[in-house]
C-alpha positions as protocol buffer text, in pm:
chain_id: "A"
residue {
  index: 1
  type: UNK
  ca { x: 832 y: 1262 z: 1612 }
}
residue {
  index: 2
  type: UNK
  ca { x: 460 y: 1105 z: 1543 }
}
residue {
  index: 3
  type: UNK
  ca { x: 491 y: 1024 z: 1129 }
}
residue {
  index: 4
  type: UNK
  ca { x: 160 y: 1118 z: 1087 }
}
residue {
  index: 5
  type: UNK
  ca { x: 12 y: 967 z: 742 }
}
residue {
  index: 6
  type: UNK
  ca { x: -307 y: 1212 z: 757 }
}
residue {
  index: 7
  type: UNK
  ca { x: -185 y: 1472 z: 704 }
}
residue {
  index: 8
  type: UNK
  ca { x: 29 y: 1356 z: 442 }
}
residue {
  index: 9
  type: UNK
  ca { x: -295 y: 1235 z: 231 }
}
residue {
  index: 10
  type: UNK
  ca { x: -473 y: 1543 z: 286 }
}
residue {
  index: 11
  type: UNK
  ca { x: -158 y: 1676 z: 110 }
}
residue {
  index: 12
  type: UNK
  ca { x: -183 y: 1425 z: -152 }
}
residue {
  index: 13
  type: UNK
  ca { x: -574 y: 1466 z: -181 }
}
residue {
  index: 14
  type: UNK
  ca { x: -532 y: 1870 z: -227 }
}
residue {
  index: 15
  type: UNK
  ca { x: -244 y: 1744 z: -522 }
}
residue {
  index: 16
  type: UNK
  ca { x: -496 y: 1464 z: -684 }
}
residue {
  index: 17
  type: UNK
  ca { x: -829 y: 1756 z: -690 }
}
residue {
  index: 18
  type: UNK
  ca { x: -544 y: 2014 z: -917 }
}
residue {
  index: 19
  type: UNK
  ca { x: -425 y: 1684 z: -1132 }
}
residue {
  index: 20
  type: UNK
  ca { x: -864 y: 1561 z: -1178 }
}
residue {
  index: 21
  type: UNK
  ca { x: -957 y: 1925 z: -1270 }
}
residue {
  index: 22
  type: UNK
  ca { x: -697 y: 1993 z: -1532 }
}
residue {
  index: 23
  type: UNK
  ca { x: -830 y: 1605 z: -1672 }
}
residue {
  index: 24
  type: UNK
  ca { x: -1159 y: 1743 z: -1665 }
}
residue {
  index: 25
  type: UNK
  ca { x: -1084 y: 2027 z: -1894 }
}
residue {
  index: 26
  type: UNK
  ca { x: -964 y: 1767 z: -2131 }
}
residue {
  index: 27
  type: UNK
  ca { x: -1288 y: 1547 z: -2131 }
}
residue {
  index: 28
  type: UNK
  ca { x: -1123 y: 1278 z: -1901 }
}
residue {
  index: 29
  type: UNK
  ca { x: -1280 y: 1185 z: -1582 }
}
residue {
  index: 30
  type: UNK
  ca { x: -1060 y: 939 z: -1384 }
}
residue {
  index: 31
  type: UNK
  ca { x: -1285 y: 588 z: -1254 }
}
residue {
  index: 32
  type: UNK
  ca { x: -1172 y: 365 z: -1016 }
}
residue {
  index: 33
  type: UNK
  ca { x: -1351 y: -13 z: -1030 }
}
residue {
  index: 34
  type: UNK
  ca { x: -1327 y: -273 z: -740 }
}
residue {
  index: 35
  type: UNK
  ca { x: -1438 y: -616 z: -783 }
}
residue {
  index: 36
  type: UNK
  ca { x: -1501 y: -792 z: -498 }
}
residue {
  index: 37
  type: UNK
  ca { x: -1611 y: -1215 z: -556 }
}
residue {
  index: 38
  type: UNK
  ca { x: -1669 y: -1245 z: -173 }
}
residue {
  index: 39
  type: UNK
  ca { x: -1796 y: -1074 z: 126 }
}
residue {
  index: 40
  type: UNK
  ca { x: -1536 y: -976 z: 394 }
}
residue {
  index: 41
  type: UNK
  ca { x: -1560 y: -751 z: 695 }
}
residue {
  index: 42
  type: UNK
  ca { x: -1187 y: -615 z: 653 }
}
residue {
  index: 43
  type: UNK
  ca { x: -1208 y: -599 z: 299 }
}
residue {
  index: 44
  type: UNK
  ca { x: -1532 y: -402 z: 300 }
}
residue {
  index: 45
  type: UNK
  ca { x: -1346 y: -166 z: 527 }
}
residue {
  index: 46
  type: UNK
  ca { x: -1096 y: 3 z: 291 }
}
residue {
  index: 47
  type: UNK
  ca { x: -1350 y: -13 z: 26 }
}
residue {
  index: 48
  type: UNK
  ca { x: -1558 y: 190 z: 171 }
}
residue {
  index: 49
  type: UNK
  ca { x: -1229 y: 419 z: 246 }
}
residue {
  index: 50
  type: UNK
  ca { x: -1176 y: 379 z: -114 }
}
residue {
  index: 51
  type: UNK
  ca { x: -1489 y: 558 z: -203 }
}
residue {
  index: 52
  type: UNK
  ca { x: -1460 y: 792 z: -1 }
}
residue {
  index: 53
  type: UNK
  ca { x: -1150 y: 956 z: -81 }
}
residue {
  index: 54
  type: UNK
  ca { x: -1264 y: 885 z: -438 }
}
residue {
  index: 55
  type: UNK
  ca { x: -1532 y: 1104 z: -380 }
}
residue {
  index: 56
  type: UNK
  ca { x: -1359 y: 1382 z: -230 }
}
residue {
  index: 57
  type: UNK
  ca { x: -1085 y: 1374 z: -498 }
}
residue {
  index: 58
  type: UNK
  ca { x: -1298 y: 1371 z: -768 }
}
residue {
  index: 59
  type: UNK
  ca { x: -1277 y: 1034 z: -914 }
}
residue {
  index: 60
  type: UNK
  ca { x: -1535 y: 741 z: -1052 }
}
residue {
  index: 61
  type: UNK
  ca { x: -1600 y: 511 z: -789 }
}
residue {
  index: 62
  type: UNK
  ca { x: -1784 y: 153 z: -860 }
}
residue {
  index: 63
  type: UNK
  ca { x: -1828 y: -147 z: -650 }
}
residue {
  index: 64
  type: UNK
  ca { x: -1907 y: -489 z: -869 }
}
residue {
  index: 65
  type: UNK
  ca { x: -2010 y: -761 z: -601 }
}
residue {
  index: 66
  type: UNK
  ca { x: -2012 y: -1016 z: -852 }
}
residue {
  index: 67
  type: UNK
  ca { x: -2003 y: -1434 z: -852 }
}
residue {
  index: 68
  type: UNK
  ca { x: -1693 y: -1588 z: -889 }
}
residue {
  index: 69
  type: UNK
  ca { x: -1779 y: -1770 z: -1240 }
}
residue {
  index: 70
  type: UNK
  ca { x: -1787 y: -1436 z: -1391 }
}
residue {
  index: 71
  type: UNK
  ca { x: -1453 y: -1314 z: -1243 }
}
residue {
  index: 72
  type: UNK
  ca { x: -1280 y: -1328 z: -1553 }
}
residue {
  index: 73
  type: UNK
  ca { x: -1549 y: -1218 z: -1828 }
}
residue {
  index: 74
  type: UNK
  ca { x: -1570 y: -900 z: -1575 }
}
residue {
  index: 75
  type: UNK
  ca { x: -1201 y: -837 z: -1589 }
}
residue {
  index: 76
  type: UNK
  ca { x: -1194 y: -856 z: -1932 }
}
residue {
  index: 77
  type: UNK
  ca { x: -1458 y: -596 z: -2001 }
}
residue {
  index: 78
  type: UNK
  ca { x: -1273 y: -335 z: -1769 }
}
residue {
  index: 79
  type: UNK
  ca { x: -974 y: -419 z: -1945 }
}
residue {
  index: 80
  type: UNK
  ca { x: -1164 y: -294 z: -2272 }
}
residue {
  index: 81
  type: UNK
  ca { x: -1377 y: -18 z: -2112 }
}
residue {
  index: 82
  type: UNK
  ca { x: -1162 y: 293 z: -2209 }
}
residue {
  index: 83
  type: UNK
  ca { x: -1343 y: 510 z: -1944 }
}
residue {
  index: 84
  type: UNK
  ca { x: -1223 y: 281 z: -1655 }
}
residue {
  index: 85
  type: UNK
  ca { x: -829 y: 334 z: -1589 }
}
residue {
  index: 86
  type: UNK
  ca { x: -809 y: 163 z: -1272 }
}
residue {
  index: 87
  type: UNK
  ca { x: -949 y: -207 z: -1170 }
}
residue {
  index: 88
  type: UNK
  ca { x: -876 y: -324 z: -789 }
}
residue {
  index: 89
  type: UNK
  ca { x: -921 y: -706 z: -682 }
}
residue {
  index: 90
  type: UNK
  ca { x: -1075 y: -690 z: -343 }
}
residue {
  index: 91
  type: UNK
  ca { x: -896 y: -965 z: -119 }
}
residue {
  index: 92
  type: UNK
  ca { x: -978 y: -1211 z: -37 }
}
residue {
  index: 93
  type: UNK
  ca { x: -1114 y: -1375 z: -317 }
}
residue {
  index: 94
  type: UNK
  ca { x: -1365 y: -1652 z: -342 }
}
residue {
  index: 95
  type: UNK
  ca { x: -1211 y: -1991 z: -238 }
}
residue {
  index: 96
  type: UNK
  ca { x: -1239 y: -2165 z: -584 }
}
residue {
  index: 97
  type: UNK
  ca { x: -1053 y: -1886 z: -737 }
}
residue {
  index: 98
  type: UNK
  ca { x: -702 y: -1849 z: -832 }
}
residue {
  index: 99
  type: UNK
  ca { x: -594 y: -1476 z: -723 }
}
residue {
  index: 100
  type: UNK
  ca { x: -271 y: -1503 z: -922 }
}
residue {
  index: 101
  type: UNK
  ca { x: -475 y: -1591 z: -1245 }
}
residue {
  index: 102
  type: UNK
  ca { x: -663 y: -1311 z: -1195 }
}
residue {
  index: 103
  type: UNK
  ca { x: -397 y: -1044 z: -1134 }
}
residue {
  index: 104
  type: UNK
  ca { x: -236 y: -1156 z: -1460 }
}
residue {
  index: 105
  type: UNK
  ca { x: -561 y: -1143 z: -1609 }
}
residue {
  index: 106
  type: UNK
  ca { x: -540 y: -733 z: -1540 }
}
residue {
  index: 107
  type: UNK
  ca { x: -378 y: -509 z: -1813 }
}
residue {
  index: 108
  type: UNK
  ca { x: -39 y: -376 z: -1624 }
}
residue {
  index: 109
  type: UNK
  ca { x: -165 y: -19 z: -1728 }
}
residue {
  index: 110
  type: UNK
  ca { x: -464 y: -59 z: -1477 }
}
residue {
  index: 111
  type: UNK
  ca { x: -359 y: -288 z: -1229 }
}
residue {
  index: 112
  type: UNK
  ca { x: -369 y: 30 z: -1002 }
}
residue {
  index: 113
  type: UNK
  ca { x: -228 y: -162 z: -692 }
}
residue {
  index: 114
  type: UNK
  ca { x: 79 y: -286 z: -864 }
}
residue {
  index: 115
  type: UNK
  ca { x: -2 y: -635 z: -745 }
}
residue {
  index: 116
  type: UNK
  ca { x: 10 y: -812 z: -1087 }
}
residue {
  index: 117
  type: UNK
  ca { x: 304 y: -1058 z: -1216 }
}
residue {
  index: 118
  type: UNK
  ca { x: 398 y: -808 z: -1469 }
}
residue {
  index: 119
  type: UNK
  ca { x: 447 y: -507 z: -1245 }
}
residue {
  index: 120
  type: UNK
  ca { x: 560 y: -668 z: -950 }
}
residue {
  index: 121
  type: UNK
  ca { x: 872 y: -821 z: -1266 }
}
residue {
  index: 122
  type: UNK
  ca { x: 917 y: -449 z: -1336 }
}
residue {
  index: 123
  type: UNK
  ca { x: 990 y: -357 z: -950 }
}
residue {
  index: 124
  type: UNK
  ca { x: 1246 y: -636 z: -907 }
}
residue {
  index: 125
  type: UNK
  ca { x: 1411 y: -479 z: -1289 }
}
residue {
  index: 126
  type: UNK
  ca { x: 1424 y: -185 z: -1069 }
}
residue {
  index: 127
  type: UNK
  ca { x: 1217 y: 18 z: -1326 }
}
residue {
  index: 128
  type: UNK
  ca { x: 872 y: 2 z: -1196 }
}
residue {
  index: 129
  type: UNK
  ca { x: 532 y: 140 z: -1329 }
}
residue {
  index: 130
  type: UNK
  ca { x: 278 y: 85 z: -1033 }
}
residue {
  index: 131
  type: UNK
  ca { x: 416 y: -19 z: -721 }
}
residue {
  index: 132
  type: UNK
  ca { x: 217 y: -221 z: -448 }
}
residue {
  index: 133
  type: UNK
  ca { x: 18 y: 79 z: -268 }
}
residue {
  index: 134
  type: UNK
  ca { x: 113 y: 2 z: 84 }
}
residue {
  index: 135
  type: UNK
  ca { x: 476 y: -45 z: 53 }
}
residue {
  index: 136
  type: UNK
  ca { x: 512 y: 261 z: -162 }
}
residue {
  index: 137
  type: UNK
  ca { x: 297 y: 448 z: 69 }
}
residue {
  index: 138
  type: UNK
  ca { x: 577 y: 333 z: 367 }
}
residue {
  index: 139
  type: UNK
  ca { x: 839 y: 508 z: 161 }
}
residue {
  index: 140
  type: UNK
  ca { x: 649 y: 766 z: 47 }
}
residue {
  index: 141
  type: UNK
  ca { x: 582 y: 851 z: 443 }
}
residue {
  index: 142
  type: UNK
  ca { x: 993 y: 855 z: 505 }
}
residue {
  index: 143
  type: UNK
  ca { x: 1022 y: 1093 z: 194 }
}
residue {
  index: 144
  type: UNK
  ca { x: 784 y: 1331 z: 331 }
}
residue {
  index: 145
  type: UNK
  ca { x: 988 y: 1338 z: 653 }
}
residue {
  index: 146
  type: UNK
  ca { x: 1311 y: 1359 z: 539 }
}
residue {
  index: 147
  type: UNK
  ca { x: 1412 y: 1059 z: 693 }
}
residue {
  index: 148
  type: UNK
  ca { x: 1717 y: 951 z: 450 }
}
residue {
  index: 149
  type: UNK
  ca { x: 1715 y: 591 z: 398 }
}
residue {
  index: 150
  type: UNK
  ca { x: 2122 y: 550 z: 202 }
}
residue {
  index: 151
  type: UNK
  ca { x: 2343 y: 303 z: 368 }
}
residue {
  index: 152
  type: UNK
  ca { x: 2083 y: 292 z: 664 }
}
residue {
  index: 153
  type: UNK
  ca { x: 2055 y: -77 z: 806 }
}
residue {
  index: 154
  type: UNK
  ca { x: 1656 y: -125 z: 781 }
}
residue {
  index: 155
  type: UNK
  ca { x: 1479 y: -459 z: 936 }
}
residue {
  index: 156
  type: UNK
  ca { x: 1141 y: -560 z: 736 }
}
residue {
  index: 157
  type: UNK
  ca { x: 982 y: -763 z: 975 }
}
residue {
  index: 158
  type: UNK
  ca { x: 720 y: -921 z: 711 }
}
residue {
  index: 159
  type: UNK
  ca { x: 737 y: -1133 z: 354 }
}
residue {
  index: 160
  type: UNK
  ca { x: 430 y: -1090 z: 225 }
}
residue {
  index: 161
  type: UNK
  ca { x: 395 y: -995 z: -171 }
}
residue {
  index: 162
  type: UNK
  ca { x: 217 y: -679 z: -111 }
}
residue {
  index: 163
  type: UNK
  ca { x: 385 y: -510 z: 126 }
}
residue {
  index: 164
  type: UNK
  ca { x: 732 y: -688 z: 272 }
}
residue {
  index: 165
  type: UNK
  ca { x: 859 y: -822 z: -2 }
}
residue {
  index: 166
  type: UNK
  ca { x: 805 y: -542 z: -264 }
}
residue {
  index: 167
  type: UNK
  ca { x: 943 y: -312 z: -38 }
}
residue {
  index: 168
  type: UNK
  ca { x: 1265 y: -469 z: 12 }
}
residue {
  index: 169
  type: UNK
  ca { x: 1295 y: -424 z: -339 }
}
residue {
  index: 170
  type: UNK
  ca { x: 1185 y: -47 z: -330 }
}
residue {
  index: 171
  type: UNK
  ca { x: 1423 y: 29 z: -78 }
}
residue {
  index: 172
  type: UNK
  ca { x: 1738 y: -170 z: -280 }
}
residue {
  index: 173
  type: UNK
  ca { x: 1666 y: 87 z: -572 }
}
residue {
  index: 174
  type: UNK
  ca { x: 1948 y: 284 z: -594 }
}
residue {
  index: 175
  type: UNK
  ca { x: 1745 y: 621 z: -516 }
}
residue {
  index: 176
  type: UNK
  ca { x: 1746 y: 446 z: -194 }
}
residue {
  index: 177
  type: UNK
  ca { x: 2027 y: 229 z: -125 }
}
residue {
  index: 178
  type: UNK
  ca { x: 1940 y: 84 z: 185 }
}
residue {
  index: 179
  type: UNK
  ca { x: 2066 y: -258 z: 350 }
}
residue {
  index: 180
  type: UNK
  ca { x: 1777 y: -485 z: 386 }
}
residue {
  index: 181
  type: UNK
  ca { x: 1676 y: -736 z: 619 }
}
residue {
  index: 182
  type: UNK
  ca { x: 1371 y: -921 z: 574 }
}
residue {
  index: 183
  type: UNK
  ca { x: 1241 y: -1148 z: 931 }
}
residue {
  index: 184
  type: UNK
  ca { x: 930 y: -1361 z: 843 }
}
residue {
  index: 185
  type: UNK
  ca { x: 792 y: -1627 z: 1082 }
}
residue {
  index: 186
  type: UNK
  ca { x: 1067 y: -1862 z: 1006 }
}
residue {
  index: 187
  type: UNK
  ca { x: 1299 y: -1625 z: 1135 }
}
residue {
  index: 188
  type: UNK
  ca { x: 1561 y: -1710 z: 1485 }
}
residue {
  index: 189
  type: UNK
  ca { x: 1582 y: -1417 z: 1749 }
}
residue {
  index: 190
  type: UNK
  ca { x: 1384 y: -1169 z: 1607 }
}
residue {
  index: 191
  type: UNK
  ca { x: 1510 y: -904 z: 1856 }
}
residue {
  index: 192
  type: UNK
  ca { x: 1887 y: -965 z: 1694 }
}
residue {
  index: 193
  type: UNK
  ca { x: 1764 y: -863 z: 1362 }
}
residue {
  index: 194
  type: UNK
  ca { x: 1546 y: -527 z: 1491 }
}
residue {
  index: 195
  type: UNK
  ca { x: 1785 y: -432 z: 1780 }
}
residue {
  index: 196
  type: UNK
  ca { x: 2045 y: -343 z: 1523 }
}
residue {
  index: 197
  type: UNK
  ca { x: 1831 y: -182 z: 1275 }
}
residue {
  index: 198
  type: UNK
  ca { x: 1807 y: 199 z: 1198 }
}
residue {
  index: 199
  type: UNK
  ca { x: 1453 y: 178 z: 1020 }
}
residue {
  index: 200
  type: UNK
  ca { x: 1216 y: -110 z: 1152 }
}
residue {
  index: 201
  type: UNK
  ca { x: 902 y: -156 z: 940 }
}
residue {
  index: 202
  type: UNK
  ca { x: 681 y: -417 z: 1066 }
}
residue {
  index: 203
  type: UNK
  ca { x: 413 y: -612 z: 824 }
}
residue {
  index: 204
  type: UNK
  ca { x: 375 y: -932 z: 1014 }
}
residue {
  index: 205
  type: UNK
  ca { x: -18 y: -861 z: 1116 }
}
residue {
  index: 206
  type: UNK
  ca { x: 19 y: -978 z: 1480 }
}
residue {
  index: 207
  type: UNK
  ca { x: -137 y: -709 z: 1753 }
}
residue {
  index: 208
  type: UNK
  ca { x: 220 y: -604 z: 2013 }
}
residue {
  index: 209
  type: UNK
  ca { x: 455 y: -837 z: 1795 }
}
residue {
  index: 210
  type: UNK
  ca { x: 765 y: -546 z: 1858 }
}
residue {
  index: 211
  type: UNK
  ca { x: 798 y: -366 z: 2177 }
}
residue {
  index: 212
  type: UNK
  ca { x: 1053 y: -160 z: 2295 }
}
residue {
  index: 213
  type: UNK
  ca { x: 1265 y: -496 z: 2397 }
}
residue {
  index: 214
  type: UNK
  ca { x: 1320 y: -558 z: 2020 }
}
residue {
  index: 215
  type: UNK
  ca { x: 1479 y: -149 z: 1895 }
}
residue {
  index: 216
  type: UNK
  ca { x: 1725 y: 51 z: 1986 }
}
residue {
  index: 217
  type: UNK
  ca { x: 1751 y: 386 z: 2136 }
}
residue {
  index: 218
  type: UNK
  ca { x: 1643 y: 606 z: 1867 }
}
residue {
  index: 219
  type: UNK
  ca { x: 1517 y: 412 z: 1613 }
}
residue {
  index: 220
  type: UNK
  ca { x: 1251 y: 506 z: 1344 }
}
residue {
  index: 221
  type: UNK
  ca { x: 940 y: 268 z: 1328 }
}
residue {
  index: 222
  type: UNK
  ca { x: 674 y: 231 z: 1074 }
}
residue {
  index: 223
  type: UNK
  ca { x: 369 y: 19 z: 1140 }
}
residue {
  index: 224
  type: UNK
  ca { x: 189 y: -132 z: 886 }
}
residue {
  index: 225
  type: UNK
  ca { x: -29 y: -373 z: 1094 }
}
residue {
  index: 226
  type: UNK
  ca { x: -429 y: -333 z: 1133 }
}
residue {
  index: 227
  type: UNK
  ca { x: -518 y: -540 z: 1386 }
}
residue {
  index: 228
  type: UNK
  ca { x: -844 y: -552 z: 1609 }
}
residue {
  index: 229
  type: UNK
  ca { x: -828 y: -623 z: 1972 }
}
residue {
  index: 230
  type: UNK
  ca { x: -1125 y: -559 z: 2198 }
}
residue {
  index: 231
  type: UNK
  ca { x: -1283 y: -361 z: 1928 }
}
residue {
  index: 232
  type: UNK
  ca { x: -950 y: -123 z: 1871 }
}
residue {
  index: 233
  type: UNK
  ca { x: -804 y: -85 z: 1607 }
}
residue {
  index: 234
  type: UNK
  ca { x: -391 y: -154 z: 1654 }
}
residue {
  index: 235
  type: UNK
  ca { x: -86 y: -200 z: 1489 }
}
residue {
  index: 236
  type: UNK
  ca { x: 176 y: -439 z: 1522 }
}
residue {
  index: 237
  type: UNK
  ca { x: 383 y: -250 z: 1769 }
}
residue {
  index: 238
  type: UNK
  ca { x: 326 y: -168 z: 2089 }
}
residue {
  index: 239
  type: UNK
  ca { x: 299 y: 172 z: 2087 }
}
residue {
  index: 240
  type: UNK
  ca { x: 288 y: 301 z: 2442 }
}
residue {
  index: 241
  type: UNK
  ca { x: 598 y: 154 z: 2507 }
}
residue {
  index: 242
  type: UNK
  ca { x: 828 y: 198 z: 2202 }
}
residue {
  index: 243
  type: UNK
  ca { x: 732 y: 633 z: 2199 }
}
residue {
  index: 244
  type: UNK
  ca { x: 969 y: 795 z: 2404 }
}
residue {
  index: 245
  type: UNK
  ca { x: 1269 y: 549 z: 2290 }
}
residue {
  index: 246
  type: UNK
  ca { x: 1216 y: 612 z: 1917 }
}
residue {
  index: 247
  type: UNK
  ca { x: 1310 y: 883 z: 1743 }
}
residue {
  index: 248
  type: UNK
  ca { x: 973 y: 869 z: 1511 }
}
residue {
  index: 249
  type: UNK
  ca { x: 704 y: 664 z: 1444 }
}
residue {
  index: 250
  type: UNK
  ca { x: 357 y: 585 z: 1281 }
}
residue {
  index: 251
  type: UNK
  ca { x: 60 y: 564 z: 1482 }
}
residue {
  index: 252
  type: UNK
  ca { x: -195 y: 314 z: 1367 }
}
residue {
  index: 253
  type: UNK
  ca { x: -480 y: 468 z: 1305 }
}
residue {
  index: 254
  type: UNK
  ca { x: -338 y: 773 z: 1163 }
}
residue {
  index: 255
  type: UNK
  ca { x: -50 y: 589 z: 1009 }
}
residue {
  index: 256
  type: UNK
  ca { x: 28 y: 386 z: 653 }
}
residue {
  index: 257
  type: UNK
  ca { x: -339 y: 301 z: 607 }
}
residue {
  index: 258
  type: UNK
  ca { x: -468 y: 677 z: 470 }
}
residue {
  index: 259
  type: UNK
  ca { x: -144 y: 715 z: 265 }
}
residue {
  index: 260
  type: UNK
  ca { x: -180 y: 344 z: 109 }
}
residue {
  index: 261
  type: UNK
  ca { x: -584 y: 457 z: -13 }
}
residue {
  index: 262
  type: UNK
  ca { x: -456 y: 809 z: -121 }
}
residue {
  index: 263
  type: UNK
  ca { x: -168 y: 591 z: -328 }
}
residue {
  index: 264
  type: UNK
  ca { x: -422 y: 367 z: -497 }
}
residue {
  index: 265
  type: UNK
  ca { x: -659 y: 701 z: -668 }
}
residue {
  index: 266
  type: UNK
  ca { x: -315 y: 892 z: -741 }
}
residue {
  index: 267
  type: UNK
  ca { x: -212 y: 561 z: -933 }
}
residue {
  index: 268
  type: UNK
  ca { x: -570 y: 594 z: -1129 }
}
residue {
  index: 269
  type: UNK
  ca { x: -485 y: 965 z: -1216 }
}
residue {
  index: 270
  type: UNK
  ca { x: -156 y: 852 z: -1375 }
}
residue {
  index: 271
  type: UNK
  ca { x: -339 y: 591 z: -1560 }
}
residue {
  index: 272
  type: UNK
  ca { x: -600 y: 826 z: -1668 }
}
residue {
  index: 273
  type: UNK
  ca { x: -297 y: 1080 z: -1772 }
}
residue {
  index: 274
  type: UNK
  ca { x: -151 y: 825 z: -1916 }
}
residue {
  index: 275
  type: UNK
  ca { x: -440 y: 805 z: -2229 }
}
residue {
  index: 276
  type: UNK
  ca { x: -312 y: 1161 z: -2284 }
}
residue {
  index: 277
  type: UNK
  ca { x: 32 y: 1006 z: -2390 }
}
residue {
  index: 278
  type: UNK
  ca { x: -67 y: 728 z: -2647 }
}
């Protein structure tokens, strides 16, 4: 079965255009700001995805390319600016900045991507607000599925703090009570760790890392990797040679990446709902 992650934001989108229009009729008109302190190719990439989807939804969209000393006076007006309910830190971020600072720097209630200390402290409390948008969007893809996660072993093959290691801690919450195993580069015998897994969901950003060597017979597989090679765009398994032993899995493109961007402006609606509540 091909877990296909377009269709599921088209879903989303259709969801997001009800949730905008019934905003609308109130006076609120959900905005979406992305600062970016640096130029990068990759980056520049799912911005312009951002916008787009943005657009279709119905939602404020602004770019601020802006130099690095005024990082933080920037933040701090968005923070203030009641008709902006979402702020995204582009990544990278200029070299003489501190991204941490900066994420703390974001109120919680419109640090859309859930990367901040203070919502990241709420996921490992187990009662989250925003989660990170690509490790929600994983689960998010298994929910739509079916695919029951409780008392399934599942190998995260990844540590990073937006995707593998916020997801172990999705998939501890009790609503889904799975057995986690996180492999990182440090790890010995990958293929121990992923050959006895259930679920494999692989973060690790290297083009072919798993192939069909590493699962077993009838295994589900989500990749998260974007890598180029020769101009493609791949993930981090090798497809062609992990389909016909698995019982599902993402393609990449087509995969995580349009449910991640469809996360990010659903998280802006609920912060633009969320002025509805106070």
């Amino acid at each position: 079965m091909l877990l296909d992650g377009k269709k599921l934001a088209k879903k989303m989108e259709e969801d997001l255009k009800n949730e905008v229009k019934e905003l609308a009729e109130k006076n609120i008109k959900p905005k979406l700001v992305t600062v970016s302190t640096v130029h990068d190719d990759s980056s520049y990439s799912y911005i312009k995805s951002q916008k787009k989807v943005a657009q279709r939804i119905g939602i404020d969209f602004e770019l601020l390319e802006i130099k690095p000393d005024q990082t933080f006076d920037v933040i701090s007006e968005l923070n203030q600016n009641e008709n902006v309910h979402g702020i995204m830190l582009a990544h990278p971020v200029a070299d003489d900045l501190d991204e941490l600072k900066i994420l703390k720097s974001i109120v919680p209630e419109k640090d859309v991507e859930g990367r901040s200390p203070e919502n990241l402290g709420l996921l490992m409390l187990g009662k989250p607000s925003f989660l990170p948008c690509t490790a929600e969007a994983v689960v998010k893809i298994l929910d739509e599925y079916g695919i029951d996660t409780k008392g399934k072993n599942i190998t995260i093959v990844g540590r990073s703090t937006t995707v593998g290691k916020p997801l172990s801690m999705i998939l501890l919450l009790r609503n889904y009570n799975a057995t986690i195993t996180v492999c990182h580069t440090g790890t010995r015998d990958l293929v121990e760790h992923t050959k006895m897994a259930d679920i494999v969901i692989v973060a690790a950003g290297k083009a072919g890392l798993i192939n069909a060597n590493h699962l077993k017979e009838g295994s589900i597989v989500v990749d998260v990797g974007i890598n180029f090679v020769n101009g493609k765009l791949v993930g981090d398994v090798d497809f062609e040679s992990v389909k016909e032993m698995v019982n599902a899995i993402t393609p990449v493109p087509g995969g995580v990446g349009p449910v991640t961007t469809t996360l990010l402006m659903k998280h802006v609606v609920d912060s633009a709902k969320g002025i509805l509540s106070k």
